[in-house]
N, C-alpha and C positions, 0 to 999 in steps of 0.2 A: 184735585184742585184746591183742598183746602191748605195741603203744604203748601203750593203756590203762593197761595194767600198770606198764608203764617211767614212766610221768606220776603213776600214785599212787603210786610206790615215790619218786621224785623231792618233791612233797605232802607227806607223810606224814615223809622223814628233813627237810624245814625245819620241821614242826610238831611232830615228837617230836622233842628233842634226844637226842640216845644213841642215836637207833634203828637197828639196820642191816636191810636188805633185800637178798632175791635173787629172781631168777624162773628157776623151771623149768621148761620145755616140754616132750613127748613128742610122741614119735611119731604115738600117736593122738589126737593134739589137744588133750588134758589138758595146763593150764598151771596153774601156780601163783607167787602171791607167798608168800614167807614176813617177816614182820618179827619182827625179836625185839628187845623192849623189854622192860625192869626185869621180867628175870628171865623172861618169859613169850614163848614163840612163837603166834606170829597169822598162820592162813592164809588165804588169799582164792584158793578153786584153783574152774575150771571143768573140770566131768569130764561126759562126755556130753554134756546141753545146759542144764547147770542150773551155776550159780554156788551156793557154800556156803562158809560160815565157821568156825571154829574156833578157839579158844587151849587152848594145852599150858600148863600151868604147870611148873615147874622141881621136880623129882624125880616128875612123872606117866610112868608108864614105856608104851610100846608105842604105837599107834595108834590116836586116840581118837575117830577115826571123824567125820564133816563132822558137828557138832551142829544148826547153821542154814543152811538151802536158804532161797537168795534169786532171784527172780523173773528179775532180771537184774542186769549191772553194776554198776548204780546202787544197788541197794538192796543187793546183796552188799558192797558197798563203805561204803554209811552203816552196815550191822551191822557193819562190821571197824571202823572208827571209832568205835563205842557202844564197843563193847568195847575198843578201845585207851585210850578218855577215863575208864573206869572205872573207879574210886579199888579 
């Protein structure tokens, strides 16, 4: 999963210009990408065994919790994509 990870985060900074991305692992198997593009962070994290998505926008304060659960990689990855191409 992590090469996955390392290949959309790779994807993603030649299709978003400005984008930067990181990925964070645990312990218990929980990984995450973060990207943070024009002002907003976008997460694409696997917790347990479910893939979800999320954007923070800039001065939303705390934890705002996986908004969309996606089936698997692939579909957690085209809703991180909706949401990054959204004006």
């Amino acid at each position: 999963m992590i090469a996955d990870l390392e290949k959309l985060s790779i994807d993603i900074k030649a299709e978003f210009t400005g984008a930067t991305t990181d990925i964070e692992s645990y312990a218990n198997g929980s990984m995450m990408l973060n990207v943070r593009f024009k002002k907003k962070l976008f997460i694409l994290g696997f917790v347990g065994n479910r893939w979800g998505v999320d954007m923070v926008r800039e001065g939303e304060i705390g934890d705002t919790g996986i908004r969309i659960l996606a089936a698997d990689f692939a579909a957690g990855t085209a809703d991180l994509l909706r949401l990054m191409r959204a004006p």
